[in-house]
N, CA and C of each residue as an Amber inpcrd file, in Angstrom:
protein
   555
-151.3450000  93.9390000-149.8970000-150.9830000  92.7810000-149.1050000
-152.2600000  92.2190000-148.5010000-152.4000000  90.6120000-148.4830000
-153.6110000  90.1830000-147.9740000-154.0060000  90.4540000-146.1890000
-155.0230000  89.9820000-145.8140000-154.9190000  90.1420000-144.4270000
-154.1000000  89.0250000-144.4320000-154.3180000  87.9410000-144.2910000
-153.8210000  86.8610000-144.1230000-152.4310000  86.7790000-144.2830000
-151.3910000  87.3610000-144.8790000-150.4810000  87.2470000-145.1900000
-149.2970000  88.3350000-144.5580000-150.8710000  89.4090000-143.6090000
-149.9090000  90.2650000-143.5300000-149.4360000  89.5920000-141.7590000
-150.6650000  89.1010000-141.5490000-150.8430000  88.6990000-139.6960000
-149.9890000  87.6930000-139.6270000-149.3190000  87.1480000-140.7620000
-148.2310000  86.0770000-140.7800000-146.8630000  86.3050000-139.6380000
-146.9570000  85.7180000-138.6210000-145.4530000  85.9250000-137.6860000
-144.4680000  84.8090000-138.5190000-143.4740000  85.5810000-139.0440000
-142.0620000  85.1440000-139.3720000-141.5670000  84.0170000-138.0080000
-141.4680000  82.8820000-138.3860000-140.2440000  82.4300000-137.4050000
-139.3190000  82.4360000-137.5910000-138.4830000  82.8690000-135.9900000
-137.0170000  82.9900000-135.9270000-136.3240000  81.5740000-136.9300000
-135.0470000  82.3200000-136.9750000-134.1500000  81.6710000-137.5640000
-133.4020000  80.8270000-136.3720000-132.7840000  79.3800000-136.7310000
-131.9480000  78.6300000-135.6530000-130.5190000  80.0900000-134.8150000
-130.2500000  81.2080000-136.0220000-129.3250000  81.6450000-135.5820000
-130.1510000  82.5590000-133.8540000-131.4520000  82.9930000-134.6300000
-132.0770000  84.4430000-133.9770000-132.4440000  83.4750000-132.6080000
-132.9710000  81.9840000-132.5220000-133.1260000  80.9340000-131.3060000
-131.8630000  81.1850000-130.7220000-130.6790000  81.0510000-131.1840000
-129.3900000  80.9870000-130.4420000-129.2190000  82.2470000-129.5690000
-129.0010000  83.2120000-130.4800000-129.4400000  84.7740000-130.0360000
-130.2450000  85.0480000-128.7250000-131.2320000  84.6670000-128.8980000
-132.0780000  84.8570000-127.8050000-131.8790000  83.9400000-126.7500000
-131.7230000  82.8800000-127.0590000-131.5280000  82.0770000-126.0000000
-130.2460000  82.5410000-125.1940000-129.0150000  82.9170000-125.7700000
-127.5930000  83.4070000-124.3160000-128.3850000  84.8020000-124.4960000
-128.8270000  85.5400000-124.8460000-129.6090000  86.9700000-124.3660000
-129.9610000  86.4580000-122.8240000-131.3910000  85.4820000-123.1510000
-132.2730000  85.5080000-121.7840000-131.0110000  85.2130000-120.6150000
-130.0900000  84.4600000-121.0070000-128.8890000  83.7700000-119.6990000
-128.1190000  84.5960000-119.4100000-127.5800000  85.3240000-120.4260000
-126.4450000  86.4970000-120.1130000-126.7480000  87.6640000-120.8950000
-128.1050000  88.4960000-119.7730000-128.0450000  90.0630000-120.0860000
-127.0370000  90.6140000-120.5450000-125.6550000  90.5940000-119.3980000
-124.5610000  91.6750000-119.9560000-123.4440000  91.1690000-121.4390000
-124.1930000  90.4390000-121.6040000-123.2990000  90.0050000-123.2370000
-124.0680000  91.4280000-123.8940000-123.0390000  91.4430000-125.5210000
-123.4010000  91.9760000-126.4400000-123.6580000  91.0990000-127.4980000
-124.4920000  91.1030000-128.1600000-125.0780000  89.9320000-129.2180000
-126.0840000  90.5000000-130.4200000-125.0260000  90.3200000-131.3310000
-125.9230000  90.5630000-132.7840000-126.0780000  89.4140000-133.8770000
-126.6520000  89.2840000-134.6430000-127.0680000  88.5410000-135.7960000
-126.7150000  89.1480000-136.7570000-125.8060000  89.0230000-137.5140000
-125.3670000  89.6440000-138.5200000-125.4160000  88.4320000-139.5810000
-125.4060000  89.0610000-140.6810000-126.0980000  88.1140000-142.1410000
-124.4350000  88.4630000-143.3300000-123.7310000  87.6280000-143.4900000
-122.7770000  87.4670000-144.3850000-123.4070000  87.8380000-145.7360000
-122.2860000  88.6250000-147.1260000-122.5730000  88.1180000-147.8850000
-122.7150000  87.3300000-148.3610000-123.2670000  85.6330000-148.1050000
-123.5430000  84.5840000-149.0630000-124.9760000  84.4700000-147.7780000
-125.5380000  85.2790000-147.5950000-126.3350000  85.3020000-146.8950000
-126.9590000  84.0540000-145.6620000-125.7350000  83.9230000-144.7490000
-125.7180000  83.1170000-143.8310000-125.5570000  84.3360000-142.6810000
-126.5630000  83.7490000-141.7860000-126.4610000  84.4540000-140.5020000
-125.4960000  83.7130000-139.6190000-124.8510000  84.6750000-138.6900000
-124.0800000  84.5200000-137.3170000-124.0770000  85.1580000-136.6190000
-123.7640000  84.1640000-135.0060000-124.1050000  85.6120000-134.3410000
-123.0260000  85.5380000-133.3420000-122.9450000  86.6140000-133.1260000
-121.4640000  87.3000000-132.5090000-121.9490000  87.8420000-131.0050000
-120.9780000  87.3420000-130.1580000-121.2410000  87.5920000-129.1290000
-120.3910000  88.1490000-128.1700000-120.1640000  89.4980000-127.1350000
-119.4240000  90.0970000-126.9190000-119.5220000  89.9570000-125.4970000
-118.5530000  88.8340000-124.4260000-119.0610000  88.8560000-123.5970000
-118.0800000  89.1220000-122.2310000-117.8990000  89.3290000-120.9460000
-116.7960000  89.9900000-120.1860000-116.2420000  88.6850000-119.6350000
-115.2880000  88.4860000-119.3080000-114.1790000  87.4280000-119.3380000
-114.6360000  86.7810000-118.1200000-115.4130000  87.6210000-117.3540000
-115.5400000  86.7730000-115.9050000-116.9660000  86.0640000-116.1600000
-117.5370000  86.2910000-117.4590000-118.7800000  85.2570000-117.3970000
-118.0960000  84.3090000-118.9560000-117.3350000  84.6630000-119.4260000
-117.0500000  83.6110000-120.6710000-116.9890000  82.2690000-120.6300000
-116.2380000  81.2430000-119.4730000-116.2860000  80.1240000-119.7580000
-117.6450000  79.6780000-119.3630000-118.4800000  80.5510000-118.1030000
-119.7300000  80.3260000-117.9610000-120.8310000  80.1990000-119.6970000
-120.3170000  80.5990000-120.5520000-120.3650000  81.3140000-121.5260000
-120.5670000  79.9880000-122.5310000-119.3920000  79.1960000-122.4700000
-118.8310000  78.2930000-123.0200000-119.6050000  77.4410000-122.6320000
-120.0610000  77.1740000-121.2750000-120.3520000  75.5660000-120.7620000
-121.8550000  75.8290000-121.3880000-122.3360000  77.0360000-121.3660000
-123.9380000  77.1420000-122.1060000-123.4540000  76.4670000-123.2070000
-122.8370000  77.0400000-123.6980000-123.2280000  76.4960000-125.4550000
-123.1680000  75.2040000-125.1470000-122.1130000  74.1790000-124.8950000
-122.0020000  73.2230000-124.5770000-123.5560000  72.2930000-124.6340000
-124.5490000  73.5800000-123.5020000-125.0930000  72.6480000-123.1570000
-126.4600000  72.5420000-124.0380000-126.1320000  73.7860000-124.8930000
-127.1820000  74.0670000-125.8980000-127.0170000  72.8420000-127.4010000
-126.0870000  72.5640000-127.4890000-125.2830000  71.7360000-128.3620000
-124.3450000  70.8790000-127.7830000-124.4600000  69.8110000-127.2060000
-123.4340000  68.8640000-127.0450000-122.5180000  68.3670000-127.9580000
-122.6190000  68.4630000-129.3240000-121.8380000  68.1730000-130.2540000
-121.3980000  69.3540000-131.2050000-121.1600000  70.6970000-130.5330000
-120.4790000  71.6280000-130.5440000-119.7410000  71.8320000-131.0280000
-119.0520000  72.1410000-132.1110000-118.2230000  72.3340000-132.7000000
-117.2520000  73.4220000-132.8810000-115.9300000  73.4400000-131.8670000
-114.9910000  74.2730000-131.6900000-114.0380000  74.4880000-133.3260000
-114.0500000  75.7960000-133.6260000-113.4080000  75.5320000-134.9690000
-111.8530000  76.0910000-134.9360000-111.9570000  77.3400000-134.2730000
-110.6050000  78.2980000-134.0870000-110.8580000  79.2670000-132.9900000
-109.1600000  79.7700000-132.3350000-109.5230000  80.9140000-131.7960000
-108.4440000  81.3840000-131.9280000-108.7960000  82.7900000-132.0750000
-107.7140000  83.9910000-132.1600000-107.8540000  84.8170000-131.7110000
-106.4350000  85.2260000-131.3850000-106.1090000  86.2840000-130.1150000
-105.6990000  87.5010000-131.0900000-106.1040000  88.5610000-130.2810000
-105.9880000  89.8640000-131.0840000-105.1860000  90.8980000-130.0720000
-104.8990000  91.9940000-130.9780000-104.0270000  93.2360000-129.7980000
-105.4030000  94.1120000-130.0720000-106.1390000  94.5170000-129.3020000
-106.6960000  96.1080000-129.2590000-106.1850000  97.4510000-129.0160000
-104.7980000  97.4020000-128.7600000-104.3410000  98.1260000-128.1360000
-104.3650000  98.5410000-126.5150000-105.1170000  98.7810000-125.9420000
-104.9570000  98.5580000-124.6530000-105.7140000  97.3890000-123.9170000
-106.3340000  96.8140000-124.9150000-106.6580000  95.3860000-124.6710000
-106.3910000  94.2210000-125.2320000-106.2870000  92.6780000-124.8510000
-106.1730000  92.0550000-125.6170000-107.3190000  91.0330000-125.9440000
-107.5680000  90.7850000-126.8380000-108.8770000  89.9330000-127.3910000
-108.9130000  88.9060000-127.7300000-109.7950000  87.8240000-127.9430000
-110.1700000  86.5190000-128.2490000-110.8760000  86.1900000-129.0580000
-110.5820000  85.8290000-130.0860000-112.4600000  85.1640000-130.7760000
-112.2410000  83.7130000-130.8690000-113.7190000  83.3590000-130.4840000
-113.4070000  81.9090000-130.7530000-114.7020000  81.5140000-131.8260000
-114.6600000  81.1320000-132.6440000-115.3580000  80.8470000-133.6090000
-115.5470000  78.8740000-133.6970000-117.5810000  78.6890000-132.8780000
-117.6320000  77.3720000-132.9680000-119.1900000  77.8150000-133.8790000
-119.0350000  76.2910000-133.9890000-120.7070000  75.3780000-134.9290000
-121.2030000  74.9990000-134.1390000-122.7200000  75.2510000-134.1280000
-123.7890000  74.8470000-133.3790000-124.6220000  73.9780000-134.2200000
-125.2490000  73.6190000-133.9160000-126.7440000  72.5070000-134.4530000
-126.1130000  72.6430000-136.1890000-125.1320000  71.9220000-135.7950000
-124.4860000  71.4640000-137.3930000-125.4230000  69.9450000-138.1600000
-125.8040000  69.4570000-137.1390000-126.7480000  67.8880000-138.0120000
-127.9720000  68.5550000-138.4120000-128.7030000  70.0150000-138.4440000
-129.5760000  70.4280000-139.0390000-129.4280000  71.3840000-140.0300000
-128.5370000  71.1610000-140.9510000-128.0050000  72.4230000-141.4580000
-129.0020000  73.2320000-142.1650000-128.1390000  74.6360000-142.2130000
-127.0920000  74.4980000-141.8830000-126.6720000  74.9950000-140.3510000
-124.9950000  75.0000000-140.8100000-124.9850000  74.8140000-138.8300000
-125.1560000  76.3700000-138.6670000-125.4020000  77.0420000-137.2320000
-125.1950000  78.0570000-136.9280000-123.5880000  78.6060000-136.5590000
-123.2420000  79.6450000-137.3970000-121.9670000  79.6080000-136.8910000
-121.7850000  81.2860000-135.7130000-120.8900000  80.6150000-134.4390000
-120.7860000  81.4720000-133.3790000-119.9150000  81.5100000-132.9080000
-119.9720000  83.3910000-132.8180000-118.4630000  84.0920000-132.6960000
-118.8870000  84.4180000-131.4180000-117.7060000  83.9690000-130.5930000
-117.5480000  84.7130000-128.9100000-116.2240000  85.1520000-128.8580000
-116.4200000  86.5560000-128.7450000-115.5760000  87.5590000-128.3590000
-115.0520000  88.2680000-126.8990000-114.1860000  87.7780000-126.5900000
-113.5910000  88.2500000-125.0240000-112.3990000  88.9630000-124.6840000
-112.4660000  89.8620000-123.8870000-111.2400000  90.9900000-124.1000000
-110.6650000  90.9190000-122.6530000-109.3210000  91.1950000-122.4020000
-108.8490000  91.4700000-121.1710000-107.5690000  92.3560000-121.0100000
-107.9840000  93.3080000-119.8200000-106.8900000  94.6130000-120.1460000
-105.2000000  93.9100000-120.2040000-104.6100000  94.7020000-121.0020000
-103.0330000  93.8650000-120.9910000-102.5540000  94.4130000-119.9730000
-102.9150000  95.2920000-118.7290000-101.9620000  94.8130000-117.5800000
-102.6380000  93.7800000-116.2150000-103.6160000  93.1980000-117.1400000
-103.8420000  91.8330000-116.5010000-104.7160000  90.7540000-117.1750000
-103.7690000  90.7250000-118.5580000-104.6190000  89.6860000-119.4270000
-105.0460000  88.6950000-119.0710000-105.8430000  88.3760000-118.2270000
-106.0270000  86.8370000-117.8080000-107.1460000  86.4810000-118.3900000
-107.6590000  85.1830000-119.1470000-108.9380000  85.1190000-119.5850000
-108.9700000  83.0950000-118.7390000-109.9860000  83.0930000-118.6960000
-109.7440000  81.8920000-118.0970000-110.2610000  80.3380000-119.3030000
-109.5100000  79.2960000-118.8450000-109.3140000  78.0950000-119.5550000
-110.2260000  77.5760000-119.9200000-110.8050000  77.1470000-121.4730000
-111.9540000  76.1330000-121.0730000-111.5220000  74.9100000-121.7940000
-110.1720000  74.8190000-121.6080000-110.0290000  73.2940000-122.7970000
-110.4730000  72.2130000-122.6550000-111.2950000  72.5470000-121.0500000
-111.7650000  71.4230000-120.6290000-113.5220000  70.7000000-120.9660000
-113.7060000  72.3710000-121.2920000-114.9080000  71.9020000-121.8640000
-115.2700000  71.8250000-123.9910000-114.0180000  72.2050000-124.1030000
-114.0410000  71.5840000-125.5530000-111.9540000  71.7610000-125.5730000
-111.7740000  70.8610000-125.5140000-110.1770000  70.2720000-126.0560000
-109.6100000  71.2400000-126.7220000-109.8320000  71.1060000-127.9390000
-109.2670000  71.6790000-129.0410000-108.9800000  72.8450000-129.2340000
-109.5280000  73.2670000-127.6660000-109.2190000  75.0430000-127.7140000
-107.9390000  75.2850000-127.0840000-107.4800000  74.1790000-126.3400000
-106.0630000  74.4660000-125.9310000-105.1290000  75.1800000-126.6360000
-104.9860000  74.0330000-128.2450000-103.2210000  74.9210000-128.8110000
-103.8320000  76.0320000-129.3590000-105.5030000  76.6360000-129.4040000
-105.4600000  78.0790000-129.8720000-105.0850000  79.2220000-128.8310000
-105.6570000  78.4730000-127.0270000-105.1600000  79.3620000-126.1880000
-103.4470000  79.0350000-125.8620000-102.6500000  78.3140000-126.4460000
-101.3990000  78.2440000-126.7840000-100.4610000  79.0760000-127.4420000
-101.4640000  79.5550000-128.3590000-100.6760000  80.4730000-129.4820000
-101.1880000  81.8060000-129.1570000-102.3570000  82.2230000-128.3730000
-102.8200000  83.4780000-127.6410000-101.5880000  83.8510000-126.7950000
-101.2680000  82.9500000-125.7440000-100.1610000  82.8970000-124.7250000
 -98.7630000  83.1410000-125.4300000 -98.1830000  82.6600000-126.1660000
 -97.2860000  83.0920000-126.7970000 -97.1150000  83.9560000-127.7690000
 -97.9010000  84.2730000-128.4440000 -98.1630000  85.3460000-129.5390000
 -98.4480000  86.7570000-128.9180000 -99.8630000  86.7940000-128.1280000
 -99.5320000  88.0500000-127.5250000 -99.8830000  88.3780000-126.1490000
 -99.4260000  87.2590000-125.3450000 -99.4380000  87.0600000-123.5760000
-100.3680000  87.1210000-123.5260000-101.7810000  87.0160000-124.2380000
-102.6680000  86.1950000-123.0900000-102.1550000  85.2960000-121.9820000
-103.0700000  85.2560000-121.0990000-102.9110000  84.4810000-119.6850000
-104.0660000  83.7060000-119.7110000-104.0950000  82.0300000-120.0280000
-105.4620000  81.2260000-120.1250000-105.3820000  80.5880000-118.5410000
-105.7420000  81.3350000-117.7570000-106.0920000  81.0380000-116.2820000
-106.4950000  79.0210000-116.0720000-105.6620000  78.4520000-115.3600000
-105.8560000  77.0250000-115.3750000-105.5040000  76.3470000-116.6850000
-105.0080000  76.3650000-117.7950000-104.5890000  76.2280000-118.9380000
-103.5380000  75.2470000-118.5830000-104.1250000  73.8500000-118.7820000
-103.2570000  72.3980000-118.5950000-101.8240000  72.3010000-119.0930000
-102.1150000  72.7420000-120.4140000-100.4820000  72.7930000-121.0380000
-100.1150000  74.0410000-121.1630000 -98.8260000  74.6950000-120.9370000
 -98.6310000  75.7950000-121.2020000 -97.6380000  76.0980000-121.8570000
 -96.8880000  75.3060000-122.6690000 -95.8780000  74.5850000-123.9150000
 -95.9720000  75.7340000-124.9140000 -94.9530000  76.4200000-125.1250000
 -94.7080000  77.1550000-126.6820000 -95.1870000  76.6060000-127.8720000
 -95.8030000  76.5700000-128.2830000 -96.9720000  76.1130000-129.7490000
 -95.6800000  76.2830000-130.7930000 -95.4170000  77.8530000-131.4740000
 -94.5700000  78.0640000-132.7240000 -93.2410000  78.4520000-132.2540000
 -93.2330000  79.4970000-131.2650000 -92.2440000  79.7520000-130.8230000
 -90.7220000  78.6580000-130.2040000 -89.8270000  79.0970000-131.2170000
 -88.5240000  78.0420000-130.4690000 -88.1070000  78.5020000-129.2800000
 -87.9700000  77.0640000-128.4130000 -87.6300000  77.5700000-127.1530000
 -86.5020000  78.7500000-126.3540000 -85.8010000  78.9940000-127.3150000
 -84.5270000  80.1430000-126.8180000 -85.1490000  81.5920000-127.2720000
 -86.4260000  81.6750000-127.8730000 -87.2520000  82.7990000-127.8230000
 -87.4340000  83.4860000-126.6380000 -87.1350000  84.8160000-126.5020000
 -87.0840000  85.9590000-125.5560000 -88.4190000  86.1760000-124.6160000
 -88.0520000  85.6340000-123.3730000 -89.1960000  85.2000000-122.5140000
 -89.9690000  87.0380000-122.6280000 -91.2630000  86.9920000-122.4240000
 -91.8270000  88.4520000-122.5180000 -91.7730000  89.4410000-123.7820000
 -91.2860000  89.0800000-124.6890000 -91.3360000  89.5300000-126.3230000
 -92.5580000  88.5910000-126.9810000 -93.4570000  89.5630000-127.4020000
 -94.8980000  88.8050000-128.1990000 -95.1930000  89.2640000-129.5790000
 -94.4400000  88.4570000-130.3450000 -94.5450000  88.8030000-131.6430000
 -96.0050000  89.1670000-132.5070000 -97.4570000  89.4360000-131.8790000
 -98.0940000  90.0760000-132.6520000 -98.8140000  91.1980000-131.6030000
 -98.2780000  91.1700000-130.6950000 -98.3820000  92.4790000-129.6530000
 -97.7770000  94.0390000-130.7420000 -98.4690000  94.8120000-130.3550000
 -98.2770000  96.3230000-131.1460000 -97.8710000  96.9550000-130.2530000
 -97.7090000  97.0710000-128.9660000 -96.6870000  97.5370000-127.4800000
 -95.2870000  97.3220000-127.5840000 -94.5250000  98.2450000-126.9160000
 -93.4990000  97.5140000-126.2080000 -93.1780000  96.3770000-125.9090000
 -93.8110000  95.4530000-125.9280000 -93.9820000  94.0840000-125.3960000
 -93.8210000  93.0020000-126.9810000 -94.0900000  94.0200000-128.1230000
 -94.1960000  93.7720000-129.1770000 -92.8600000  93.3790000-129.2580000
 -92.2500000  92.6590000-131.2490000 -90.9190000  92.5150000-131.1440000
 -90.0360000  93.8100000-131.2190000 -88.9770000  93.6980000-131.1490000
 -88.2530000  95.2470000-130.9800000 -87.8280000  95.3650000-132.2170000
 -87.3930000  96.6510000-132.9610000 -86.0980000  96.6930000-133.7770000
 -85.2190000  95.8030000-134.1630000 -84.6350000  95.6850000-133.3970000
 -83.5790000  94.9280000-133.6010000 -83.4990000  93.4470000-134.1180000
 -84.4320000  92.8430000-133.4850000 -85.3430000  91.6010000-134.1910000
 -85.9240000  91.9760000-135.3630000 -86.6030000  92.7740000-135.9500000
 -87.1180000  93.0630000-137.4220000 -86.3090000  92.8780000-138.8370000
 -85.0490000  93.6330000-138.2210000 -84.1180000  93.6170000-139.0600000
 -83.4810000  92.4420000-139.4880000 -83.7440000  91.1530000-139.1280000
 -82.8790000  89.7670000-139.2080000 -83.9310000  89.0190000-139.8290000
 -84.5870000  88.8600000-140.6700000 -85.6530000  88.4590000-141.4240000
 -85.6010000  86.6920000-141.4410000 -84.5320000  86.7200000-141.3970000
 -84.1650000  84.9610000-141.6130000 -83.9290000  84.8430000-140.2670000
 -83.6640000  85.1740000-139.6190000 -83.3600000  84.5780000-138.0290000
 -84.3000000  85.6530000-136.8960000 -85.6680000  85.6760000-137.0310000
 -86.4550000  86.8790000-136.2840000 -86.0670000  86.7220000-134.6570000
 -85.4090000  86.1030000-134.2090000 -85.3150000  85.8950000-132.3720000
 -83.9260000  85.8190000-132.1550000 -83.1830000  86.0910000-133.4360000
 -81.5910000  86.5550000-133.3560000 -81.1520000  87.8010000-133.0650000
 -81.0220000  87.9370000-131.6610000 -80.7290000  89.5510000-130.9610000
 -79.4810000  90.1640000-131.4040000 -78.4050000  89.5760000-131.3900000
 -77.2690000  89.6320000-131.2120000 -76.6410000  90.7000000-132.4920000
 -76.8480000  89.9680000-133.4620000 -76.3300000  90.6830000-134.5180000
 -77.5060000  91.7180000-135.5340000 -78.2960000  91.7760000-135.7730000
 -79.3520000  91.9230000-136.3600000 -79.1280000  91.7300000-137.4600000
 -79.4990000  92.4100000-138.5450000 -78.8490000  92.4720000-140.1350000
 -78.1780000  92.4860000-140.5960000 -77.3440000  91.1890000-141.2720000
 -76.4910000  91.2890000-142.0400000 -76.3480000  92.5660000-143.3130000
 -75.3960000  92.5660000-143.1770000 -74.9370000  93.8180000-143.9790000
 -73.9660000  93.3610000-145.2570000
């Protein structure tokens, strides 16, 4: 290897800038760069619910034209989880894509609202709330997304708890929120 070639400093990647940059702001995140097979980096970020929307308004401010794509709510079992998956510095592609991950214990799921700082995250914290009781703290609309309204207030159909659907609902495949009778026979 030459000298010259060896004293060469690599520059970061837009993902490893992103990286570092919520590092320096939020020590207690967890944050990796992980490289997909089609060899695109992302970086994933693991951060505690009471700094997340703080979390959010960074990116925001790192990217004003931010791009919210999805979020999904997960069961951990004794926790419940969030990912929200947005695009960053998408007009330089390619874009950086970033996963923020937020967990809150299920006997006090509360994660708090940011639809305010990107919209579109509402009907995903919609379907968190009804799917498996997340609680989106300040959450403007709080409207059943899939669920029909005569659905069993406190039954969360992708909850793995008690809280989950019961028996008796499983068995009615065509009518899943039909208590009464369960399976036709």
């Amino acid at each position: 290897m030459s000298e010259a070639h060896a004293n060469e400093v690599k520059e970061p990647t837009k993902a490893e800038k992103v990286a570092k940059a919520i590092a320096e702001r939020f020590p207690e995140a967890e944050i990796q760069v992980k490289t997909n097979k089609w060899g695109r980096q992302r970086v994933w970020v693991r951060i505690p619910r009471e700094k997340y929307r703080e979390l959010m308004e960074f990116v925001k401010k790192l990217d004003g034209e931010a791009h919210y794509s999805i979020g999904i709510e997960q069961d951990w079992g004794n926790e419940l989880g969030f990912l929200s998956h947005l695009l960053i510095h998408y007009d330089d592609a390619p874009a950086v894509s970033l996963i923020v991950d937020v967990h809150a214990p299920k006997d006090n799921p509360v994660v708090p609202d940011i639809s305010d700082i990107f919209p579109i995250a509402l009907q995903f914290e919609r379907e968190g709330m009804e799917m498996v009781g997340l609680d989106f703290e300040g959450a403007p609309d709080r409207r059943r997304l899939f669920l029909p309204d005569d659905f069993p207030e406190g039954i969360y159909p992708l909850r793995m708890d008690d809280k989950g659907i019961p028996e008796e609902m499983v068995h009615n495949a065509g009518h899943p929120y039909y208590l009464k009778g369960g399976a036709k026979e």
